[in-house]
C-alpha positions as CSV (number, residue, x, y, z in Angstrom):
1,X,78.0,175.1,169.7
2,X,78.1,171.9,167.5
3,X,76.8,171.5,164.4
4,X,76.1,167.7,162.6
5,X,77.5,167.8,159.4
6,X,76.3,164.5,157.6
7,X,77.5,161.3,157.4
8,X,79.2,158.8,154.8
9,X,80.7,155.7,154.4
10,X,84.3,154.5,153.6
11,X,85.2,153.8,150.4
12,X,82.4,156.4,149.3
13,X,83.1,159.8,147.7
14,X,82.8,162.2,150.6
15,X,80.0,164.6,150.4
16,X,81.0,168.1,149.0
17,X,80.5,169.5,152.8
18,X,83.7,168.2,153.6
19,X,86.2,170.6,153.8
20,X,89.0,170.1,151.0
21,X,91.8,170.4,154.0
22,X,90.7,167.0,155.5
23,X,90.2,164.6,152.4
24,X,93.8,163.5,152.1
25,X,93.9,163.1,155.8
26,X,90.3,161.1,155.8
27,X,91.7,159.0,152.5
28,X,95.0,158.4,154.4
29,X,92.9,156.9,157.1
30,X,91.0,154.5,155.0
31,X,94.3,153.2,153.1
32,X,94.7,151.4,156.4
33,X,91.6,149.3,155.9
34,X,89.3,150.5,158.4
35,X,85.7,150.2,157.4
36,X,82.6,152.0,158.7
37,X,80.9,155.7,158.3
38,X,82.7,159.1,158.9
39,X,80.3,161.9,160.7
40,X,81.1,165.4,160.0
41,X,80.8,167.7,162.6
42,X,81.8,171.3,163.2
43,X,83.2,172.5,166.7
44,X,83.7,176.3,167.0
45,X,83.9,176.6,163.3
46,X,86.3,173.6,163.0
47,X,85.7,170.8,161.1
48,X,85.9,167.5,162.4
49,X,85.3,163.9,160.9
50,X,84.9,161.2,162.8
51,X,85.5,157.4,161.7
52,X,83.3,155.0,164.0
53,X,86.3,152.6,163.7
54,X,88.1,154.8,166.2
55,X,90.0,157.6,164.1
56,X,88.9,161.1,163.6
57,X,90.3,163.7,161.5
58,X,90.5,167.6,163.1
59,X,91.3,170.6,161.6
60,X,93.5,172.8,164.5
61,X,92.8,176.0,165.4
62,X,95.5,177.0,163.8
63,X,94.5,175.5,160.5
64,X,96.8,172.2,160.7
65,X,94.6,168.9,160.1
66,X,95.5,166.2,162.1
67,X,94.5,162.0,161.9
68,X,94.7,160.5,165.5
69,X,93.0,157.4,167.1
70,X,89.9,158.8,168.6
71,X,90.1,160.3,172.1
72,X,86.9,160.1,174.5
């Protein structure tokens, strides 16, 4: 089952319902200059953020948070 999360723009504190394990990861992505809004969204129990510029931000099952172009 998925879950919305919320949703924020770049540039803007991210709202305290995103998980401390992706904010380096999501701040890494918006060094490169990519402007927009993130949506979080939870997918059996993971986090994920997506940037509507085309990146997203997963945390792995296996804990490991990953930045990656986004995939359809």
């Amino acid at each position: 089952m998925m879950q919305l999360g919320t949703r924020w723009a770049t540039g803007s504190a991210a709202p305290a319902s995103v998980p401390a394990a992706l904010r380096p990861a999501i701040t890494e992505v918006e060094a490169r200059g990519l402007v927009g809004h993130w949506t979080l969204t939870w997918l059996e129990g993971r986090a994920i953020a997506e940037l509507d510029a085309g990146w997203e931000v997963v945390q792995t099952a296996t804990g490991e948070v990953v930045a990656r172009p986004f995939e359809d």
